[in-house]
C-alpha positions as a printed Julia matrix, in Angstrom:
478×3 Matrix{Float64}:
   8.19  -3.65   -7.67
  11.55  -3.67   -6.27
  11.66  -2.81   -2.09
  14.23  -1.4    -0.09
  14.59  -0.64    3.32
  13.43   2.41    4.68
  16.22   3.67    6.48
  15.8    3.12   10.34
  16.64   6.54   11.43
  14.99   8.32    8.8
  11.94   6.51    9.74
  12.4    7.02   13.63
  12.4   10.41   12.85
   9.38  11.12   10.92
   7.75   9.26   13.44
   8.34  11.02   16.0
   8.38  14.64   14.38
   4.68  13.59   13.14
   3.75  12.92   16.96
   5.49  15.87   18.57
   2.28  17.91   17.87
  -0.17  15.84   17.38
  -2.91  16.66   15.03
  -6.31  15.71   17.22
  -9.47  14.48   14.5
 -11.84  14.6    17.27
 -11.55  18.34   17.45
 -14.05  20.74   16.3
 -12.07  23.52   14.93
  -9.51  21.53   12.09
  -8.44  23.29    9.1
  -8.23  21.21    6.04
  -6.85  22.69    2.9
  -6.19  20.75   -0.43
  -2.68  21.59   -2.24
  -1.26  20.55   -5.21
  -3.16  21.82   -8.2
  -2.36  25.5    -8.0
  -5.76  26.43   -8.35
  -5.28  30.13   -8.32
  -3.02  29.71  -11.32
  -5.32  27.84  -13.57
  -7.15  31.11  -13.16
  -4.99  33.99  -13.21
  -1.9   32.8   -15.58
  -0.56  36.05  -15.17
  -0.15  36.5   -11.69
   2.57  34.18  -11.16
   3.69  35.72   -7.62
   0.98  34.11   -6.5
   0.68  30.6    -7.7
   1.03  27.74   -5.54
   4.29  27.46   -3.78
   5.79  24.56   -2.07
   4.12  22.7     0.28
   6.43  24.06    3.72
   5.08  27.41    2.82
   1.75  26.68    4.2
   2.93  25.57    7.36
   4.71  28.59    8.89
   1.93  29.22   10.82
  -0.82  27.02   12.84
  -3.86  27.69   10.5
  -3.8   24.48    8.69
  -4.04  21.31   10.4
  -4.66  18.97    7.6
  -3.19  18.89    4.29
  -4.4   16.14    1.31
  -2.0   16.52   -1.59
  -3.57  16.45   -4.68
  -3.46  14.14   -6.92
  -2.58  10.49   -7.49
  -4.63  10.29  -10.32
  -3.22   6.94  -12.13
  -3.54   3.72  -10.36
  -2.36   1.19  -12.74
  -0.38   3.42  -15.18
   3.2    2.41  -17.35
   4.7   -0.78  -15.66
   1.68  -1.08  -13.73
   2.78   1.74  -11.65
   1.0    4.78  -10.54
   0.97   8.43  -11.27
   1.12  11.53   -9.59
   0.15  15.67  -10.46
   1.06  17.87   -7.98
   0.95  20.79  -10.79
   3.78  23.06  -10.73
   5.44  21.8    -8.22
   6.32  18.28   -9.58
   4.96  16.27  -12.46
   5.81  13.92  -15.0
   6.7   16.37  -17.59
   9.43  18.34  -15.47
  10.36  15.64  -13.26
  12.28  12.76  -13.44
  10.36   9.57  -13.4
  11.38   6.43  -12.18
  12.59   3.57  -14.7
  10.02   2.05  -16.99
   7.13   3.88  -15.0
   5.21   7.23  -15.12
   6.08   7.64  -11.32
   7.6   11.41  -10.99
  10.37  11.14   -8.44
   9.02  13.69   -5.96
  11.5   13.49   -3.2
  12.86  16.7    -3.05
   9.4   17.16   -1.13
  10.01  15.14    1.41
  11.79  17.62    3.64
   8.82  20.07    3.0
   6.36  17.07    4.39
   8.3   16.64    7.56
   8.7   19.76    8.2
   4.75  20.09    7.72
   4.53  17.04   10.29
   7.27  18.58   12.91
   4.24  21.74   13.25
   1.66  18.76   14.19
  -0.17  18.63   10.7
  -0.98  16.02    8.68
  -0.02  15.39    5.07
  -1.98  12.93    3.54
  -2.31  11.68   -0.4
  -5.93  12.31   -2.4
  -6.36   9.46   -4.94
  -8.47  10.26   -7.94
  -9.31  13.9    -8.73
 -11.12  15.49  -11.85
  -9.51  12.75  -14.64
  -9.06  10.22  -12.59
 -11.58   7.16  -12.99
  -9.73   4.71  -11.9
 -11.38   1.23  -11.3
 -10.39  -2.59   -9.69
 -11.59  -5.44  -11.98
 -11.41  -8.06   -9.05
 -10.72  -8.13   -4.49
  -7.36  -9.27   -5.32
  -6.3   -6.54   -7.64
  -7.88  -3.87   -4.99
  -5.96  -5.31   -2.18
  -2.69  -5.35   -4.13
  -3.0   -1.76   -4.64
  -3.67  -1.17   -1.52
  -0.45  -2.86   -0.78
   1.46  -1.04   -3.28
   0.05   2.68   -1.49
   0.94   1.15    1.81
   4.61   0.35    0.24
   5.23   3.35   -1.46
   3.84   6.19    0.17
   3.05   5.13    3.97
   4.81   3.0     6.29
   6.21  -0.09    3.85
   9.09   0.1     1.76
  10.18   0.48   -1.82
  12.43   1.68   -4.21
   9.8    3.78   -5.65
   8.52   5.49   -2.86
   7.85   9.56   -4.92
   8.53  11.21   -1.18
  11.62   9.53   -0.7
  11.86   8.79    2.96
   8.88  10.86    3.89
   5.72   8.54    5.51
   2.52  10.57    4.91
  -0.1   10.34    7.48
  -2.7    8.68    5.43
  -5.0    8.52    2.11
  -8.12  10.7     1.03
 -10.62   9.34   -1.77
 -11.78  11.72   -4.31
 -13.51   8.94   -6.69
 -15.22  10.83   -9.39
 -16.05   8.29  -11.79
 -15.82   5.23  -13.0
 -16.96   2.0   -11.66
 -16.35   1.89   -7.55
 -16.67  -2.18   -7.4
 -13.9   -3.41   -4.9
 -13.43  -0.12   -2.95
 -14.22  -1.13   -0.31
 -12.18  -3.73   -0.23
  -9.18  -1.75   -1.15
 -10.09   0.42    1.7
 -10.17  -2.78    4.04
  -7.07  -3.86    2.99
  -5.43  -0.55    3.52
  -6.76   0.28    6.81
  -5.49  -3.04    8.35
  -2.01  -2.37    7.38
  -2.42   1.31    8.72
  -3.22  -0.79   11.74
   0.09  -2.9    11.9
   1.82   0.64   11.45
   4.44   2.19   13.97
   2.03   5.64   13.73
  -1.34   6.98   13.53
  -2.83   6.91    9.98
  -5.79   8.27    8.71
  -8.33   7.72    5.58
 -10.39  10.41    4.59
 -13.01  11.06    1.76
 -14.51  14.25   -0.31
 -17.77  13.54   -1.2
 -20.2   15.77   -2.53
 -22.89  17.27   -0.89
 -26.06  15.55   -2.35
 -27.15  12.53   -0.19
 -25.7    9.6    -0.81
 -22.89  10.67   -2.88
 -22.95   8.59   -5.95
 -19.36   7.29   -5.98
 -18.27   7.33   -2.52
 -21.81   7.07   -0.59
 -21.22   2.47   -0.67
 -17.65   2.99    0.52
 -18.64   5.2     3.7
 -21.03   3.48    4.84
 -19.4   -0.19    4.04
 -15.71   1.03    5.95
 -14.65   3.68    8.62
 -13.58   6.72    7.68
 -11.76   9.18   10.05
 -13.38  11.83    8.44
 -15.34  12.97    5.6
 -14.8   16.53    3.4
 -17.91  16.97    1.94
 -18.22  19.49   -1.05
 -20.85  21.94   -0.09
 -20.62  24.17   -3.27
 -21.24  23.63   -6.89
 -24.69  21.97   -6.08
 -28.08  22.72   -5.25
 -27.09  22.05   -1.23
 -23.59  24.03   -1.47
 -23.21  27.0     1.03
 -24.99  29.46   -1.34
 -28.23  27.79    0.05
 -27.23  27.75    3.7
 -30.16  29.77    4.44
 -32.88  26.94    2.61
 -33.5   24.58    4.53
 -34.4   22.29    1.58
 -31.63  22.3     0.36
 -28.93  22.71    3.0
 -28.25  19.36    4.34
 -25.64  19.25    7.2
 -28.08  17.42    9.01
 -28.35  14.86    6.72
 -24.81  13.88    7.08
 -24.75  14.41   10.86
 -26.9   11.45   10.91
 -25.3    9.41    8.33
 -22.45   9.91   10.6
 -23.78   8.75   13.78
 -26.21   6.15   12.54
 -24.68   4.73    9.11
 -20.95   5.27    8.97
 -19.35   1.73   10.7
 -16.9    4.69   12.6
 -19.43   6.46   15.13
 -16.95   9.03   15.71
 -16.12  10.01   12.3
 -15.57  13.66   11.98
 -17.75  15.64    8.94
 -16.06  19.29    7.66
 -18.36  21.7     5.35
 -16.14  21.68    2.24
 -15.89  25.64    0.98
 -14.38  27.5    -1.84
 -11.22  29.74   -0.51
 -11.93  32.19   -3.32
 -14.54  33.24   -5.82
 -12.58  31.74   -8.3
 -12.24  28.82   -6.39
 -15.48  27.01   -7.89
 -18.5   27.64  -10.11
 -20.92  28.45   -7.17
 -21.03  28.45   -3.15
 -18.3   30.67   -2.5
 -19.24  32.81    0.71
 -17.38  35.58    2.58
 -15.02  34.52    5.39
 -17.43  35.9     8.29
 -20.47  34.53    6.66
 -19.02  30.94    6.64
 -17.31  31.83    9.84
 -21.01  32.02   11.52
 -22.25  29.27    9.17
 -19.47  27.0    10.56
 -20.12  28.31   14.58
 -23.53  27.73   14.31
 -22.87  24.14   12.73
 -20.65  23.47   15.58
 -22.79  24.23   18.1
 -26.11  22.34   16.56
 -24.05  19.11   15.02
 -21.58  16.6    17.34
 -20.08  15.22   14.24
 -18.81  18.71   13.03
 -15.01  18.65   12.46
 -14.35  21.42   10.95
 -13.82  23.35    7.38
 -11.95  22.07    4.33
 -10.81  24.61    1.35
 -10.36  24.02   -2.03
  -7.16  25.53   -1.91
  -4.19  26.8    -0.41
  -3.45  28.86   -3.4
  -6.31  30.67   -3.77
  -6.62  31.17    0.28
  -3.5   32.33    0.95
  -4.26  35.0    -2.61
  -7.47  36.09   -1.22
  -6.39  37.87    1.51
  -5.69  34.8     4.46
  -8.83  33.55    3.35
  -7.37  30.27    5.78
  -6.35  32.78    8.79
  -9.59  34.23    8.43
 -11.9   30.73    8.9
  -9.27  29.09   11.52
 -10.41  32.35   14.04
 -13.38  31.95   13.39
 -13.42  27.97   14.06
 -11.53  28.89   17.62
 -13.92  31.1    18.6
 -12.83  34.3    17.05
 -14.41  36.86   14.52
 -11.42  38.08   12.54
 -12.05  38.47    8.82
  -8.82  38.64    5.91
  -7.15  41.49    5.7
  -7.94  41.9     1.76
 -10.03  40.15   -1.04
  -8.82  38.88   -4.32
 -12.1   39.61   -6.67
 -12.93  37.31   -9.47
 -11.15  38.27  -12.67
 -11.25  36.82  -16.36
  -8.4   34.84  -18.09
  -7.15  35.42  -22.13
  -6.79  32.29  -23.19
  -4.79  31.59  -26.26
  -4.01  28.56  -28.08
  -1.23  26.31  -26.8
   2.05  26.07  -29.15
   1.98  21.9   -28.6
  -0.1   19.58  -26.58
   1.81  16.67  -25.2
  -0.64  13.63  -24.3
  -0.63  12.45  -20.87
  -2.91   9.99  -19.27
  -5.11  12.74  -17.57
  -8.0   14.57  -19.5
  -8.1   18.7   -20.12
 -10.66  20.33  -18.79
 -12.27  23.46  -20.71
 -13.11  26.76  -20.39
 -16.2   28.44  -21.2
 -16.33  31.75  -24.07
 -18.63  33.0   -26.31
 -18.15  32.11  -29.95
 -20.2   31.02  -33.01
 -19.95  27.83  -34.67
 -20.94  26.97  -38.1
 -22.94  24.12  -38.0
 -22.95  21.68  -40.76
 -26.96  20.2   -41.15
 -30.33  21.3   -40.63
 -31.37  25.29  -40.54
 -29.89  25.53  -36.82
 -27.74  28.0   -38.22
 -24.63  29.16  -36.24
 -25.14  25.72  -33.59
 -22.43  23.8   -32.8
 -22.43  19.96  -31.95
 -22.46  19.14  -28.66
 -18.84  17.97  -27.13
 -18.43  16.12  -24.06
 -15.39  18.08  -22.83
 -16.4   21.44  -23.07
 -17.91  23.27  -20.63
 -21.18  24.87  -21.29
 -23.53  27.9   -19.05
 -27.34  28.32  -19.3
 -28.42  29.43  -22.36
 -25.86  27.65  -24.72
 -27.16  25.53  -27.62
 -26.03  22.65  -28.93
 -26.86  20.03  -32.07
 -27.12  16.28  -30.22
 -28.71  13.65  -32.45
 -30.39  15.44  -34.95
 -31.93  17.8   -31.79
 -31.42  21.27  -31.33
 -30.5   21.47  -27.14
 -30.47  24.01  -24.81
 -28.62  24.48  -21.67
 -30.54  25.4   -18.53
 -27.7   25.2   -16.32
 -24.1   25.32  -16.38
 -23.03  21.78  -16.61
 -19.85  19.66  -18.28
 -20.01  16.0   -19.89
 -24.07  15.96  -19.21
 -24.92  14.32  -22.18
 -28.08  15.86  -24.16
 -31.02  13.69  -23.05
 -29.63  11.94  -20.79
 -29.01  14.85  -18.41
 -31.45  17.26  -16.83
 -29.06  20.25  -17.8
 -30.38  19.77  -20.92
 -33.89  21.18  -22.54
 -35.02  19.31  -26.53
 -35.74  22.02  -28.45
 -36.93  19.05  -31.24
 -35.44  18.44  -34.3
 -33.14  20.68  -36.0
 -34.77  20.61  -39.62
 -37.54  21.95  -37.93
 -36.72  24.5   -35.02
 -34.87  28.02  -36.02
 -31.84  28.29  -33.88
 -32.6   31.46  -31.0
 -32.88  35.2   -32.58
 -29.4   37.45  -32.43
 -26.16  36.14  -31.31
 -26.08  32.34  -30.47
 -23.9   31.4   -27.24
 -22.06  28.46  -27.92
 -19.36  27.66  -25.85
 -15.54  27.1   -26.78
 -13.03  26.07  -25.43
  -8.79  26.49  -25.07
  -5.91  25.78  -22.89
  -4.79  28.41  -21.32
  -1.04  28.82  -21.87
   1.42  30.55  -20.11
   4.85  30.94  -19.45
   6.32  30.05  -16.23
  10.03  29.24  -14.76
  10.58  25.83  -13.99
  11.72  25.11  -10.58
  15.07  23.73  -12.37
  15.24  25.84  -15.69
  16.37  28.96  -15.86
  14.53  29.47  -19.15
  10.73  30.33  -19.39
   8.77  27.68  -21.08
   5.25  27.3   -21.35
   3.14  25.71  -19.2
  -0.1   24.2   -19.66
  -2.97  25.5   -17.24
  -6.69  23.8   -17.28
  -9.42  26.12  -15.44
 -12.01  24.19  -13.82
 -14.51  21.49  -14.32
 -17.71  22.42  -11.96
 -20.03  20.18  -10.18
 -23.9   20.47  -10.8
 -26.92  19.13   -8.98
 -27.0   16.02  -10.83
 -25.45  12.81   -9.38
 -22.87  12.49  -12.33
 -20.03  14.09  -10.54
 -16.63  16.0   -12.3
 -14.27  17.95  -10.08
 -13.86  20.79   -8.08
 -10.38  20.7    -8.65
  -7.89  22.6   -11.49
  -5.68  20.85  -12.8
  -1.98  21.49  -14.48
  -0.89  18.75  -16.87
């Protein structure tokens, strides 16, 4: 990697614009809000008014205190480089990447992230996301990388740095698969550089909500985090359960947090859906998690306050952000409007260029011909395609049937999954069969430097379920 110097003055000045109003993470009433991935797009193609728009946009205001961009989902990538998604708004296919690397050069954004700053909120980077399972084969490889974050998106210096002169404020880990073996070193590493810095930085995680989180739970309770996001929907303990108290688990992590986690004073948010479209399940209304997230304040010391998946989909269902932030200062306003949940056409897309990310699918209806047994109108099971409860699948000579929705739970080796017994010998369900099928939704869109539609590849979501395998929350644009 080649360095330059960070320009003195350009540094001076993000320094001190990201102090002027600065962001407190012992407070109880943050707003933390994911952008990047344009969620609300990946769901309603059509409605391109409202797809995610640059980052500035979602600082006019002082609803959102706390902004991870998502995602650097490619650690070691072409010339050992990393990658970066941010969706619409800059990516390798549209962008210019930097020589001999899959590094889109980003820096148009770095305006928008000081500007973001000068209002007192943070900006950090989320590494990993739905595709990325990313892994360190040895302490010294985690540490260099560590090294090479610190150089090209934080304080160091480089000639690579995607944000031009713009210093974020810190990292957040969304590790949803893969092996996490040297983590925790990489998080060591990174933290005592953040240390040496001329500013405050900050390293947050999303885990989900079952206890211990299966990727991140070693890494939080090996380093200190400043705070934790934890995904309270798409599982058994998500915000759809609040009122079971088997299931809801706050608690849980308020004591992880005070008696586990190696930073005392580490701040835990309820992770929510910003829209019904946001996630598979655990979306609530903005005054029921309002009083969900008062009540939680009031009961828990470690509460920090609420994190939505995303600013897209808040700011298109009515303020959805506007309406939370009252109620985490003490008010009871609600959004003005709703956005209700609404079904997508997909269609097939024209051409598929491979990247280094995964699709994710979409569930339909559809009948498959199957080619053994008497299953009749069964399809084979696929590992990237989404499927709900009552879908049926062929897995190793078995006829399977879904009892949840669930996505890469492989037959038998999954409790999403019910053996019906061999196919030769069990008669696939009376009437129409339920597979699921999937597509890429397609779409056309203006580029932010064509004046010419051209499509646009949109992936709707993958969805967590109670099992400890983990997939995303998060949409994704490739």
């Amino acid at each position: 990697m080649i360095s330059s110097v960070l320009p003195i003055a350009s540094a001076l000045l993000i320094f001190g614009a990201s102090e002027a109003l600065a962001f407190t993470n012992s407070a109880t009433d943050n707003l933390a809000v994911y952008w990047g991935q344009n969620s609300y797009g990946a769901t309603h193609s059509s409605d391109t008014a409202n797809w995610q728009q640059n980052l500035s946009y979602y600082c006019q205001d002082d609803t959102i205190d706390a902004i991870p961009m998502a995602f650097l989902d490619v650690f070691f990538g072409t010339g050992g480089e990393p990658s970066l998604d941010l969706a619409n708004i800059c990516n390798v296919n549209d962008d210019a990447v930097f020589p001999g690397t899959q590094l889109p050069d980003c820096s148009f954004l770095a305006s928008d992230i000081e500007t973001c700053q000068s209002k007192g909120k943070i900006v950090t980077m989320s590494l990993g996301g739905a595709t990325g399972s990313n892994t360190f084969s040895n302490d010294s490889q985690a540490s260099a990388f560590a090294q090479t974050i610190w150089d090209l998106l934080l304080g160091g210096s480089s000639s690579t740095r995607p944000f031009g002169s713009a210093v974020l404020d810190g990292i957040d880990l969304d590790i949803e698969g893969g092996s996490t073996s040297y983590y925790t070193t990489f998080v060591s590493t990174l933290r005592s550089l953040m240390n040496s810095g001329s500013k405050t930085y900050y390293i947050t995680g999303a885990p989900q909500c079952p206890f211990p989180d299966a990727y991140l739970g070693s890494i939080i309770n090996a380093e200190g985090f400043d705070a934790i996001y934890v995904q309270f929907y798409n599982n058994y303990c998500g915000l759809q359960n609040y009122d079971d108290s088997n299931d809801w688990n706050f608690g849980t992590w308020d004591n992880w947090a005070k008696n586990t986690s190696p930073n005392p004073n580490v701040k835990v948010y309820i992770g929510a859906p910003a829209s019904s479209t946001a996630a598979g399940s655990g979306y609530v209304d903005v005054a029921t998690l309002g009083s969900i997230a008062q009540a939680t304040k009031a009961n828990y010391s470690s509460f920090g306050g609420i994190m939505l998946w995303d600013a897209s989909q808040a700011y298109a269902n009515g303020r959805f952000d506007e309406g939370i932030k009252s109620y985490l200062t003490g008010g009871t306003a609600a959004p003005t409007s709703t956005v209700s949940s609404t079904s997508t056409t997909t269609t097939a897309p024209t051409s598929t260029t491979p990247t280094s990310t995964s699709t994710t699918p979409t569930s339909a209806t559809s009948t498959t011909t199957a080619s053994t047994g008497s299953c009749g109108s069964v399809a084979a099971w696929v590992a990237n395609v989404a499927y709900t409860s009552g879908d049926q699948v062929l897995y190793d000579g078995d006829l399977w049937t879904a009892n949840q929705w669930n996505y890469a739970e492989t037959p038998g080796e999954s409790g999403a999954w019910d053996d019906d017994g061999p196919c030769a010998s069990v008669a696939a369900k009376a009437g129409s069969v339920k597979a699921a099928a999937y597509s890429m939704l397609t779409t056309t869109a203006f580029s932010r430097t064509k004046s010419t539609p051209e499509p646009m590849k949109v992936v709707v979501p993958v969805v967590q379920t109670n099992v400890p395998a983990k997939h995303s929350r998060f949409f994704k644009f490739d």
